[in-house]
N, C-alpha and C positions, 0 to 999 in steps of 0.2 A: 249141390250146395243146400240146397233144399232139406236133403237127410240129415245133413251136418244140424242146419238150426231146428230140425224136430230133436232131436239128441239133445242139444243145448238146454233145448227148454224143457224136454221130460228130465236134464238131469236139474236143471234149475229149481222145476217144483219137487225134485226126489230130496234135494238138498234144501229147501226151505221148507219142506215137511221134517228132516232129520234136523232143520236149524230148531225149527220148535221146540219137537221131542228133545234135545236136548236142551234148548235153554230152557224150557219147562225144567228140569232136571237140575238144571244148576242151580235157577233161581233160588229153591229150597236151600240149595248145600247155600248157597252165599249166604244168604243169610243167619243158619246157625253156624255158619263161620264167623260171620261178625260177632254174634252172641258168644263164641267161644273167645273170641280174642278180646271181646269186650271185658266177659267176666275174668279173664288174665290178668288184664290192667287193673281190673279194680282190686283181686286179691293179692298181687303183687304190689302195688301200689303202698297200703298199709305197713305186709311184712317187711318191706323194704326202707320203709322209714323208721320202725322200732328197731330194725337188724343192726341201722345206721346210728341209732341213736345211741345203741346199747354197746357197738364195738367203741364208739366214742369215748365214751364215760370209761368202758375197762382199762384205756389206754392210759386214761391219765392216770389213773390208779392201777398201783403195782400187785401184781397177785401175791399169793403167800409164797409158792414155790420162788417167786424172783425174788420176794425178802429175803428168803431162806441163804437162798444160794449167797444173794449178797451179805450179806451176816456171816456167813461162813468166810468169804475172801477176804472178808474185812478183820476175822477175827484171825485168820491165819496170818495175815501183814503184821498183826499185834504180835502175836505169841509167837511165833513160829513154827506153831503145831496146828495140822488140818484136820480140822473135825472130820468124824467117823463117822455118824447117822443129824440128824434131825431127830430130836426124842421131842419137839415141840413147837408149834408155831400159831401164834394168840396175838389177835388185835386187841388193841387197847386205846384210852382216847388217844395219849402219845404218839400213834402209832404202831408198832408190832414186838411181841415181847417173844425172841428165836431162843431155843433151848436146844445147845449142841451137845453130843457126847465126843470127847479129845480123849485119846492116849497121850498120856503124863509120862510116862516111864514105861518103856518095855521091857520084858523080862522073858527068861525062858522057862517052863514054859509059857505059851501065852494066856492062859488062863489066870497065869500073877498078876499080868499089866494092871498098872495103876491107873485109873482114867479117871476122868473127871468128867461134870456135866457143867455149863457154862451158859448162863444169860445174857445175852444179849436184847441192846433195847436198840430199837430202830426206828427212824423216825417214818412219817409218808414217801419218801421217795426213796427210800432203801438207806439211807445213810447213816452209819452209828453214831449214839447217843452216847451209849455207857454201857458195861459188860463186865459182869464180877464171875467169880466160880462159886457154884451153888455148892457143891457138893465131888468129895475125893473118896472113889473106893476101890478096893482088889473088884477085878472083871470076874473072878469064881466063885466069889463070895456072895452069897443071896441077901435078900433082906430089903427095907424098904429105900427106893432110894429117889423120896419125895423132898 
């Protein structure tokens, strides 16, 4: 029994020698541990509040591509013709002035088609104002079509 507790206790001081060396060891890392998790918090902290403040504010207000789109649905319900491109899209105090290009008349071949280009006025939450046709010409024929 005797050997048992000289073992015991050489392994007791082997292990509170290895306990030191290693919390000697730790100590350091914990501590730029906390410094790293600290400076975490503090630079997440900020970005996280502008990130929040800023998806806020986009929500309420509509982007141009979803005027767009909506301008388009809205113009298509009217007329019964679906605009071809987006030739335009411009805030204004009113809210958003969408500029669609429509095929009018199709012909063979397609470089006849009659199109036209079409203003659209939209108010802040996408909804139509007013919408005239700006402008009617052959699709092959150049020239300005301001």
């Amino acid at each position: 029994m005797a050997t048992a507790r000289k073992s015991s206790a050489s392994e007791g001081s082997r292990s509170s020698g290895t306990t030191k060396k290693v919390s000697a060891k730790k100590a350091p890392a914990k501590k730029s541990g906390v410094k790293k998790s600290a400076a975490k918090r503090s630079s997440s902290r900020p970005s996280d509040q502008d990130g929040g403040g800023q998806q806020r504010s986009a929500a309420k207000k509509p982007s141009a591509m979803k005027v767009a789109r909506a301008a388009a649905e809205q113009l298509t319900e009217l007329t019964g013709r679906r605009p071809e491109v987006v030739v335009g899209v411009e805030r204004n105090d009113d809210g958003w002035q969408v500029e669609l290009e429509v095929v009018e008349s199709r012909r063979i071949p397609d470089s006849t088609d009659i199109l036209a280009t079409y203003r659209v006025q939209v108010d802040e939450d996408g909804e139509m104002l007013g919408y005239y046709r700006a402008q009617r010409y052959v699709r092959g024929k150049g020239g300005d079509r301001g």
